[in-house]
DSSP file (Angstrom, degrees, kcal/mol; ACC not computed):
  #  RESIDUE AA STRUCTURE BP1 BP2  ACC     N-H-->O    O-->H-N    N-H-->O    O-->H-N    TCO  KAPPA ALPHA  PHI   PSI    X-CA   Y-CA   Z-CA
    1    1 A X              0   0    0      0, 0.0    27,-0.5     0, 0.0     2,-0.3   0.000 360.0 360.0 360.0 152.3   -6.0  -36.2    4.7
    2    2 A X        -     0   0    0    111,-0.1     2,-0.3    24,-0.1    24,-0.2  -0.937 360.0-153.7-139.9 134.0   -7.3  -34.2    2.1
    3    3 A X  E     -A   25   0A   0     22,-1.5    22,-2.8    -2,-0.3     2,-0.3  -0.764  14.4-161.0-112.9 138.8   -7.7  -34.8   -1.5
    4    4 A X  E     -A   24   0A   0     -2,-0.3     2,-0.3    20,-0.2   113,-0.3  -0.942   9.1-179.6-132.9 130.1   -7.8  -31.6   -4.0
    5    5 A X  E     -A   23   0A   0     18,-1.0    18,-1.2    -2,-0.3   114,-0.1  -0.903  11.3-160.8-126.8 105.5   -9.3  -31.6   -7.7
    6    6 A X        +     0   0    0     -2,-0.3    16,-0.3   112,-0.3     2,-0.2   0.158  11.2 175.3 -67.5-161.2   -9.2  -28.5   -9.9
    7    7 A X        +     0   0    0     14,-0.4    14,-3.5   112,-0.1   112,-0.1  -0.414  41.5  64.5 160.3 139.2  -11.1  -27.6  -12.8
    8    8 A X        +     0   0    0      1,-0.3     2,-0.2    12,-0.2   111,-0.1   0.813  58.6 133.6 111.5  45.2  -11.6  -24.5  -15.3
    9    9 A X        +     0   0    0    111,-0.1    -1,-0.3    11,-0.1   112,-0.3  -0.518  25.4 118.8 -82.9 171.1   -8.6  -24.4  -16.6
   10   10 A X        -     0   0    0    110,-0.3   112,-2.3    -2,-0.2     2,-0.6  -0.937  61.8 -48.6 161.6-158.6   -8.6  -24.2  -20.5
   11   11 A X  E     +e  122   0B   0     -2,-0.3     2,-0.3   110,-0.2   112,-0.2  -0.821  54.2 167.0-110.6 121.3   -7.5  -22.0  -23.6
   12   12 A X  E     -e  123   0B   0     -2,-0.6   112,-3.1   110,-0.5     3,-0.1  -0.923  33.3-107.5-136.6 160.7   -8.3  -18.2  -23.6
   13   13 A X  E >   -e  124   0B   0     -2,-0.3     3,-2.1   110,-0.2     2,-0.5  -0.379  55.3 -83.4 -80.6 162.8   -7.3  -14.8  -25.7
   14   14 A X  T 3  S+     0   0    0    110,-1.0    73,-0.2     1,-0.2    -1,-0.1  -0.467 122.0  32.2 -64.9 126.3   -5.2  -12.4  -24.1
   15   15 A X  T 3  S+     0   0    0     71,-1.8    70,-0.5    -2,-0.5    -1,-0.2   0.163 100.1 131.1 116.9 -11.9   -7.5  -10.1  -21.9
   16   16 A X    <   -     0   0    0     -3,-2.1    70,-1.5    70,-0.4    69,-0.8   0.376  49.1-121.6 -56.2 174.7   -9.8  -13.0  -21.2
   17   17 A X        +     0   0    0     67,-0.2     2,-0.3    68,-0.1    67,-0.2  -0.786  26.5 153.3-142.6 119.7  -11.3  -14.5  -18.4
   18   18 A X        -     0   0    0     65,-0.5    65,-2.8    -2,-0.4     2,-0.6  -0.909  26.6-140.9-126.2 176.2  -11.7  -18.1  -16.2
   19   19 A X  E     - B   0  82A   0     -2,-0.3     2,-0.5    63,-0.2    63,-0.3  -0.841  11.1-160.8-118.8 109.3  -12.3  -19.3  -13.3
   20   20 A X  E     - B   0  81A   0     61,-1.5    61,-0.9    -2,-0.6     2,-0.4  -0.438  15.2-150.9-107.1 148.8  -10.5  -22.3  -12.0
   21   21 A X  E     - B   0  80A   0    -14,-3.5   -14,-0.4    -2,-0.5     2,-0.4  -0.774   3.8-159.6-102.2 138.8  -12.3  -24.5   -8.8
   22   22 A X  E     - B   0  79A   0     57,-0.8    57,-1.3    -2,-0.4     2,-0.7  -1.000  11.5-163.3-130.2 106.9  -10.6  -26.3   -6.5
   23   23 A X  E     -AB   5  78A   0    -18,-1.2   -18,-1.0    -2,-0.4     2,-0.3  -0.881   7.7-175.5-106.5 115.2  -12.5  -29.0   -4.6
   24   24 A X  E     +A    4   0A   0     53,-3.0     2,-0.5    -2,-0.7   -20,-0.2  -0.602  12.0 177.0-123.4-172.3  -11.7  -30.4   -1.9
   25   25 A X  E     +A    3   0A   0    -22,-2.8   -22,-1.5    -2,-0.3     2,-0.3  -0.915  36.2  96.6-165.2 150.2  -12.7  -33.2    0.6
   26   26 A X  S    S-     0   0    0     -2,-0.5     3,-0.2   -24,-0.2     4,-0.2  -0.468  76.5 -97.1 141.0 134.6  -11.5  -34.8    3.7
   27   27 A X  S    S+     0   0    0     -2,-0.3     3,-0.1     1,-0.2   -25,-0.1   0.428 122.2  56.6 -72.1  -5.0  -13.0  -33.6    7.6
   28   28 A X  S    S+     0   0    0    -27,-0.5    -1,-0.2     1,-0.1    -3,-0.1  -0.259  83.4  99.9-125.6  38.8  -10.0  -31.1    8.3
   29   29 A X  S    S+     0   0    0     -3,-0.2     3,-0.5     1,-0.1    -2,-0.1   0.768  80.2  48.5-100.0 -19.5  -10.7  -29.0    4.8
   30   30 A X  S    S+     0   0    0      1,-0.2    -1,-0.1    -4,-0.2    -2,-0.1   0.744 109.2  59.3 -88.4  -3.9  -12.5  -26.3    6.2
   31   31 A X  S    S+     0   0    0      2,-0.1     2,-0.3    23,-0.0    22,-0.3   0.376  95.0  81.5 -74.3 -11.1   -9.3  -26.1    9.0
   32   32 A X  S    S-     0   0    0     -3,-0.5     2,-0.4    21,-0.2    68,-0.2  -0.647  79.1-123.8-118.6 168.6   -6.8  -25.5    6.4
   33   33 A X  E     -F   99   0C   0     66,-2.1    66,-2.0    -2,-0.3     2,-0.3  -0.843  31.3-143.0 -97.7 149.8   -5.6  -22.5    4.3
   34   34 A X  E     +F   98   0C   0     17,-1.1    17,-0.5    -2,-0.4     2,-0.3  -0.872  19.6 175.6 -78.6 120.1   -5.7  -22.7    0.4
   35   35 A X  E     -F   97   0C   0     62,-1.2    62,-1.6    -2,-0.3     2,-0.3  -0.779  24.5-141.8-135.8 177.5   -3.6  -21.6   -2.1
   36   36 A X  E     +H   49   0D   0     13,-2.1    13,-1.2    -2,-0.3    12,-0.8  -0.848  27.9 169.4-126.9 152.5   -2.9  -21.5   -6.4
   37   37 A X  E     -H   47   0D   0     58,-0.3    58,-2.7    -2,-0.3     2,-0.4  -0.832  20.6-133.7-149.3 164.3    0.9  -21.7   -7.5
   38   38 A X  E     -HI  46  94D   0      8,-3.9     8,-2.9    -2,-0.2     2,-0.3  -0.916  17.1-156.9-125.7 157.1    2.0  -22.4  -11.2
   39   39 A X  E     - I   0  93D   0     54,-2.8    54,-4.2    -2,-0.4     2,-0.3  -0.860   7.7-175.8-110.4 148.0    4.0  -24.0  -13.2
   40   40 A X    >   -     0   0    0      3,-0.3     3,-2.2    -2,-0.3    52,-0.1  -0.946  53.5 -86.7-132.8 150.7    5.2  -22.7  -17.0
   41   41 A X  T 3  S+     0   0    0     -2,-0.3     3,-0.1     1,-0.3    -1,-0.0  -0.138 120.8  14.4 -41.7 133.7    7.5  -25.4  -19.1
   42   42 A X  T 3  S+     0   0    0      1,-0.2     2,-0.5    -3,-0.0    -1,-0.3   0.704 108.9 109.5  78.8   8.4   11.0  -24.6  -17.9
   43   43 A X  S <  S-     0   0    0     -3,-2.2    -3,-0.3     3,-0.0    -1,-0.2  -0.925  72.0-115.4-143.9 136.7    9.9  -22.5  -14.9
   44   44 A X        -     0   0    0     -2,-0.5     2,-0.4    -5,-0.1    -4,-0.2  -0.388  50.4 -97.0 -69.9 146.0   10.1  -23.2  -11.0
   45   45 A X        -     0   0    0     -6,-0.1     2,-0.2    -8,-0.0    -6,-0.2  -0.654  48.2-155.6 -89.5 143.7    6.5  -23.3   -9.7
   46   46 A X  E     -H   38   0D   0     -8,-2.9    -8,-3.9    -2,-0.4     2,-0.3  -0.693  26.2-109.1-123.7 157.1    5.6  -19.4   -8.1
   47   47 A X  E     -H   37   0D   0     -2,-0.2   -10,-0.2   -10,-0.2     3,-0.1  -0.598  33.2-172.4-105.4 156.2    3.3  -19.1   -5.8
   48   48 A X  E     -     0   0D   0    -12,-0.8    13,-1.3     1,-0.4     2,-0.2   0.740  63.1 -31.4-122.8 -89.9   -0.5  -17.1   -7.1
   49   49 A X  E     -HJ  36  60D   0    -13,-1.2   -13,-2.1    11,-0.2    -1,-0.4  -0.716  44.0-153.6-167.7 173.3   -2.7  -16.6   -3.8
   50   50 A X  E     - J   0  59D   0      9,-1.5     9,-0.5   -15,-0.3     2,-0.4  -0.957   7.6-161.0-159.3 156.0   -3.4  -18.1   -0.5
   51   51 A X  E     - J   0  58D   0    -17,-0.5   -17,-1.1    -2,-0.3     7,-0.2  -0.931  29.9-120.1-151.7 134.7   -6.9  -17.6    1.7
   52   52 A X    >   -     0   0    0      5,-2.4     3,-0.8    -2,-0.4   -18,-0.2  -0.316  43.5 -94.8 -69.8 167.9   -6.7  -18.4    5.5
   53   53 A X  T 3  S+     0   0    0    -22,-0.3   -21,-0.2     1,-0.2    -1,-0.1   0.857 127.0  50.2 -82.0 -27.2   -9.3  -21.3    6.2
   54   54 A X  T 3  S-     0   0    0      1,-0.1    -1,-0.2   -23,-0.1    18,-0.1   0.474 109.2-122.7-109.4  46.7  -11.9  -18.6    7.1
   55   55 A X  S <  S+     0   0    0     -3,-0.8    -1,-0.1     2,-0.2    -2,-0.1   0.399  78.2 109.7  94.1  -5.3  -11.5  -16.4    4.3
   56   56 A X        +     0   0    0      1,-0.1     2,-0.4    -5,-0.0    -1,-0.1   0.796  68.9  55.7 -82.3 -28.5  -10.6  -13.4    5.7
   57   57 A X        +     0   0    0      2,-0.0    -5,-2.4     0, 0.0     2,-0.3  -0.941  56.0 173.0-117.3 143.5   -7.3  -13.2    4.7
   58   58 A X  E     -J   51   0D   0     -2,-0.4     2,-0.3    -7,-0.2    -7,-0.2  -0.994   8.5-169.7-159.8 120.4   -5.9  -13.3    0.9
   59   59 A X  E     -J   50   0D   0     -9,-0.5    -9,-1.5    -2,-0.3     2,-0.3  -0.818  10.9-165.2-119.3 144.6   -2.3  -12.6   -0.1
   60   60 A X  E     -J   49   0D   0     -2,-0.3     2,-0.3   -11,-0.2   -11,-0.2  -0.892  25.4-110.9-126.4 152.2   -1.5  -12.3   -4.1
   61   61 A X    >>  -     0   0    0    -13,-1.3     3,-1.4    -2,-0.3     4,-0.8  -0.801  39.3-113.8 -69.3 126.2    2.0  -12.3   -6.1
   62   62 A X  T 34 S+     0   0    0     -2,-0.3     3,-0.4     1,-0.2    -1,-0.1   0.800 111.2  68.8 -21.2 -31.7    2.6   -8.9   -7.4
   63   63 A X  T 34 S+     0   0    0      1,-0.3    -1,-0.2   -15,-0.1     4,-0.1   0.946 112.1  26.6 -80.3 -34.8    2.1  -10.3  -11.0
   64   64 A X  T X> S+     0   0    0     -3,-1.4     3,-2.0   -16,-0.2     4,-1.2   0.658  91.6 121.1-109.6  11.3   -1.5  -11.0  -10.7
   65   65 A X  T 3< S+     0   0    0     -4,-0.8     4,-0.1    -3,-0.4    -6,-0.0  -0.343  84.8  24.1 -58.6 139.9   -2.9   -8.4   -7.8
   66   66 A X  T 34 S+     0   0    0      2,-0.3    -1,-0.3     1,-0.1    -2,-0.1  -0.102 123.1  55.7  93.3 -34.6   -5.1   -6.7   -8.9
   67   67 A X  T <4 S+     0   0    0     -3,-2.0     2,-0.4    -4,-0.1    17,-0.3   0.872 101.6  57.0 -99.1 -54.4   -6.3   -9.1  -11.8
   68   68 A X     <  -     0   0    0     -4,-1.2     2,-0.5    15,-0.2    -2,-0.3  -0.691  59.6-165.7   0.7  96.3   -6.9  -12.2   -9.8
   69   69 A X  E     -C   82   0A   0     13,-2.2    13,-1.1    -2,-0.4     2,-0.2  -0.881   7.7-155.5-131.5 141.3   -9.1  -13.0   -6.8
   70   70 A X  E     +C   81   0A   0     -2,-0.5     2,-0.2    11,-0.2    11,-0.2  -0.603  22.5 168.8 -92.2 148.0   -9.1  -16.1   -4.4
   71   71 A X        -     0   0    0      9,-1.0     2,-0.3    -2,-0.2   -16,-0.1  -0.676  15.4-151.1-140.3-179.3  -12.5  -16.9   -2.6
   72   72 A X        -     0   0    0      7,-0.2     2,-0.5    -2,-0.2     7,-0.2  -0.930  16.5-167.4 172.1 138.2  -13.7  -20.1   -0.4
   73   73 A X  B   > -D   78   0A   0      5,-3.7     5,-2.3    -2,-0.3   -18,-0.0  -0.983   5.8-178.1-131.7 113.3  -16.6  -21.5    0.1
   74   74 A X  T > 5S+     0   0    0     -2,-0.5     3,-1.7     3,-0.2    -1,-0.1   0.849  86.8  63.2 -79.6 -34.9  -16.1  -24.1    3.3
   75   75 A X  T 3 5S+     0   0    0      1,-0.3    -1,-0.1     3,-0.1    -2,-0.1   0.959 118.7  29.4 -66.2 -59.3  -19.9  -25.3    3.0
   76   76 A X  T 3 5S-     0   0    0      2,-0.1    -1,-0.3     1,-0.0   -52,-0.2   0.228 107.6-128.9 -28.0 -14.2  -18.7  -26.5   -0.5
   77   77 A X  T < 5 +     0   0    0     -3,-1.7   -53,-3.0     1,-0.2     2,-0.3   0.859  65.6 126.0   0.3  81.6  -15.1  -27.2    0.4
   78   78 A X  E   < -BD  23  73A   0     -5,-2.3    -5,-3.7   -55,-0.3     2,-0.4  -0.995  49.8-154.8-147.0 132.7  -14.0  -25.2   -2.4
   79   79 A X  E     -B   22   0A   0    -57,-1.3   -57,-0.8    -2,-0.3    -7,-0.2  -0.967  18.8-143.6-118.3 134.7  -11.7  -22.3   -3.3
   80   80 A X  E     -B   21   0A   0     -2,-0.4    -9,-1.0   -59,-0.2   -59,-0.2  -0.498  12.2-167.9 -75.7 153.6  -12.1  -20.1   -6.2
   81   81 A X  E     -BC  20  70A   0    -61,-0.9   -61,-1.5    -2,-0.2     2,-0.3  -0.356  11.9-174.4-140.7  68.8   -9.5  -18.5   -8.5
   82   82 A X  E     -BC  19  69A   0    -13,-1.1   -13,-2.2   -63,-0.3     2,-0.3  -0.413   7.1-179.6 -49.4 112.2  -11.2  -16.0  -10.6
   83   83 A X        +     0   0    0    -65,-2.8   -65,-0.5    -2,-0.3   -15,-0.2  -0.959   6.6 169.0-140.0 134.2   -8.6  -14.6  -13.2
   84   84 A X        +     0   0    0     -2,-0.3   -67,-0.2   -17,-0.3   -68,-0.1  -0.902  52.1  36.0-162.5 148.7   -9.7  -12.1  -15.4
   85   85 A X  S    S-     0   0    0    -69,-0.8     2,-0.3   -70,-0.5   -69,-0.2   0.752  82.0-173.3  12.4  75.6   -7.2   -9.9  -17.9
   86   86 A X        -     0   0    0    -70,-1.5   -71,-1.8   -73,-0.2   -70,-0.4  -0.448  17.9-138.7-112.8 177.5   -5.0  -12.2  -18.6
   87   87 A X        -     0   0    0     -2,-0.3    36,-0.2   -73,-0.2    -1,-0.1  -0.108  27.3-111.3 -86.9-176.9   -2.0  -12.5  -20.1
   88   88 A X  S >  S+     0   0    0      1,-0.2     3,-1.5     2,-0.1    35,-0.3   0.990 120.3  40.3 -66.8 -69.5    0.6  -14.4  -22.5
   89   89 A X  T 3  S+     0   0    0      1,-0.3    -1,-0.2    -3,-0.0    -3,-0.0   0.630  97.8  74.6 -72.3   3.0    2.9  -15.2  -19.5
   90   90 A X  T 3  S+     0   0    0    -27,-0.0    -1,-0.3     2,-0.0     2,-0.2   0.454  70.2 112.5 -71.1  25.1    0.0  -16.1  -17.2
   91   91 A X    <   +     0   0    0     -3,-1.5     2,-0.3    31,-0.1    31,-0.2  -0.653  48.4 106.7-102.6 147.3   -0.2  -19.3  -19.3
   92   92 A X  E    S- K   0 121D   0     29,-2.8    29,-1.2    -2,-0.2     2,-0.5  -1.000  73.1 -65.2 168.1 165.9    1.0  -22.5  -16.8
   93   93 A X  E     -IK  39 120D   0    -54,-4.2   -54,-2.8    -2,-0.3     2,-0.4  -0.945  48.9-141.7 -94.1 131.2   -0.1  -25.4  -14.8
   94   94 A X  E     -I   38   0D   0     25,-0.6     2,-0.4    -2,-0.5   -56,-0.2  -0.964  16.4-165.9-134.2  99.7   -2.2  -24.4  -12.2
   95   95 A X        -     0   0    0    -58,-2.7   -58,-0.3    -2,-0.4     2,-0.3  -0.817   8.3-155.8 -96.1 116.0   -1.9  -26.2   -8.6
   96   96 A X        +     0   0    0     -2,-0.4    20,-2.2   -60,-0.2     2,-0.3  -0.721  26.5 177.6 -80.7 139.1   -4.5  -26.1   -5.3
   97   97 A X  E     -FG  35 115C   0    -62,-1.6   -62,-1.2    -2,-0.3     2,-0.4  -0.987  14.9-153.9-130.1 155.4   -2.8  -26.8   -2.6
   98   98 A X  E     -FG  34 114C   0     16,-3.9    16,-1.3    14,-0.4     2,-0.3  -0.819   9.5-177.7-125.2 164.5   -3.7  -26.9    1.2
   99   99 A X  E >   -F   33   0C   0    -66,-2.0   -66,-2.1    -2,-0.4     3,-0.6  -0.803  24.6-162.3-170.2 140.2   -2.1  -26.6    4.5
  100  100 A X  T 3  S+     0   0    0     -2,-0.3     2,-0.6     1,-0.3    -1,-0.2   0.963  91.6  34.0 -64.2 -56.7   -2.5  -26.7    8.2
  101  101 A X  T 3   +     0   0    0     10,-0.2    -1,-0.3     1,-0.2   -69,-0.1  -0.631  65.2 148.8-125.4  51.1    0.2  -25.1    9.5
  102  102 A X    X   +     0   0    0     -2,-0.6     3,-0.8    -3,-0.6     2,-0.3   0.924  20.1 179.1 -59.0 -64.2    1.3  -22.1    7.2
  103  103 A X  T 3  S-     0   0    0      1,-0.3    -1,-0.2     3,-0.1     8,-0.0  -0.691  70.6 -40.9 100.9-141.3    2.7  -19.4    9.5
  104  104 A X  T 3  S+     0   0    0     -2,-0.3     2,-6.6     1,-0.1     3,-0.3   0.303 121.9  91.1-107.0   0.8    3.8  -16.4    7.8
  105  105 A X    X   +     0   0    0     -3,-0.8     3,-1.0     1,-0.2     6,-0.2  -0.291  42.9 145.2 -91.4  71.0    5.4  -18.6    4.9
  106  106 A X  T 3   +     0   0    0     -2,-6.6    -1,-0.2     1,-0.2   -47,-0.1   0.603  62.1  57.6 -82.3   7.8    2.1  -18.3    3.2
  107  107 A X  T 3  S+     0   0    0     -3,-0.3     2,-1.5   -60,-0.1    -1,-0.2   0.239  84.4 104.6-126.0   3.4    4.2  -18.1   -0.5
  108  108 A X    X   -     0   0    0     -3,-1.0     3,-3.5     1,-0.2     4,-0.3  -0.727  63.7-150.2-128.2 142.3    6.1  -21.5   -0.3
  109  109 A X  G >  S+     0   0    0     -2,-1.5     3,-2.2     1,-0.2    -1,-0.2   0.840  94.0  58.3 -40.9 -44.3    5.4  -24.0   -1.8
  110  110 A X  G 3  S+     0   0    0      1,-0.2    -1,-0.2    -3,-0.1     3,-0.1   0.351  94.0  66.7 -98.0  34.4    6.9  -26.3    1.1
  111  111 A X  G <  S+     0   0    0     -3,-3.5     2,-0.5    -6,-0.2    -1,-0.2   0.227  86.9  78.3 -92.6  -2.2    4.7  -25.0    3.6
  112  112 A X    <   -     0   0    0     -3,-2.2     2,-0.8    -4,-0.3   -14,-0.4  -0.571  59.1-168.9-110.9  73.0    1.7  -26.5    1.9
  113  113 A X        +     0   0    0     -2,-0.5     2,-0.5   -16,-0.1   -14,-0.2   0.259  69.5  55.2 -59.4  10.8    0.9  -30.9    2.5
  114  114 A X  E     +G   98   0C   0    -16,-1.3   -16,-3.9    -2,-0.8     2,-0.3  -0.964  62.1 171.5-139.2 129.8   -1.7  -31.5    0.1
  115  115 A X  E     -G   97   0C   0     -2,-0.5   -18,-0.2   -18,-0.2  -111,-0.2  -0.995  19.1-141.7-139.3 165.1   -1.8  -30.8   -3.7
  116  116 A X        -     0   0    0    -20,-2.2  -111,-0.2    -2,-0.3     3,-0.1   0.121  35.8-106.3 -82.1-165.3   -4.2  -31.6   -6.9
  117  117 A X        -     0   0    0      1,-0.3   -22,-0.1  -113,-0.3  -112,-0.1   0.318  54.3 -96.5-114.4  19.7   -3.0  -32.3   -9.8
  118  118 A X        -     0   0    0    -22,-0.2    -1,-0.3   -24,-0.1  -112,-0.3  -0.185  14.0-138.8 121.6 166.1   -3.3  -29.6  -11.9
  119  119 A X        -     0   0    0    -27,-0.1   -25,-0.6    -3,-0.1     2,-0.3  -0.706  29.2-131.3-172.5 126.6   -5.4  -27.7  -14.8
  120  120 A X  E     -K   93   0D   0    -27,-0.2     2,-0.4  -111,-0.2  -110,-0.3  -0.630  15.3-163.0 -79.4 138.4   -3.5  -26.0  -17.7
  121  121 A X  E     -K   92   0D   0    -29,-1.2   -29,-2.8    -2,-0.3     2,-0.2  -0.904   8.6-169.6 -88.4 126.1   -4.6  -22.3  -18.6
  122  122 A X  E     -e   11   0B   0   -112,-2.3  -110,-0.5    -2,-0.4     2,-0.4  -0.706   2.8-170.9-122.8  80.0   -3.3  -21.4  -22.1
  123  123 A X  E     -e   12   0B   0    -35,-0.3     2,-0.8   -36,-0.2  -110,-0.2  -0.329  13.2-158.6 -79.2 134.1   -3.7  -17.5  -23.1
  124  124 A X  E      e   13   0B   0   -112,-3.1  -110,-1.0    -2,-0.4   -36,-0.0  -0.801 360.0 360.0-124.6 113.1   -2.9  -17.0  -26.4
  125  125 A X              0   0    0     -2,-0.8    -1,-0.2  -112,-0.2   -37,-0.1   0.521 360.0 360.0 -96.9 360.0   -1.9  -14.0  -27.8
């Protein structure tokens, strides 16, 4: 099992910057790969980024490449999600999720068993 908590979500201008944390805990967290998806009101949750569990590899959604980068710290069992010029429509519910057994479906959502519960980012433009 593993239990996921986020944090660093919060309200920023457009062009801004946070960083939202992802904690996790549970003996098989530094085995498993990590990822951010969103939610916006009205809107299917889209997959953000994904980090194999050792870090090496980090796949992005077009929308935020380039703006966006995922990190991991396994002595911490934590992944970062450093977001920095963002936008109106990055504004969402923001979900860690983990998973053993990803494969190449590293962008759906039902590839992933464990998720937090959230932390809203609000860019306001």
């Amino acid at each position: 099992q593993v239990q996921l908590v986020e944090s660093g979500g919060g309200l920023v201008q457009d062009g801004g910057s946070l960083r939202l944390s992802c904690v996790g805990s549970g003996h098989t967290f530094p085995g498993v790969a990590m990822a951010w998806f969103r939610q916006a009101p009205g809107k299917e949750r889209e997959f953000v980024a994904t980090i194999d569990w050792m870090g090496n590899t980090v796949y992005y959604a077009d929308s935020v490449k380039g703006r966006f980068t995922l990190s991991r710290n396994n002595d911490k069992s934590a992944a970062y999600l450093q977001m920095n010029g963002l936008k109106a429509e990055d504004t969402a519910r923001y979900y860690c999720a983990a998973g053993s057994d990803i494969g190449t479906l590293w962008y759906s959502q039902y590839k992933y068993d464990y998720w937090g519960r959230g932390t809203q980012v609000t860019v306001s433009s």
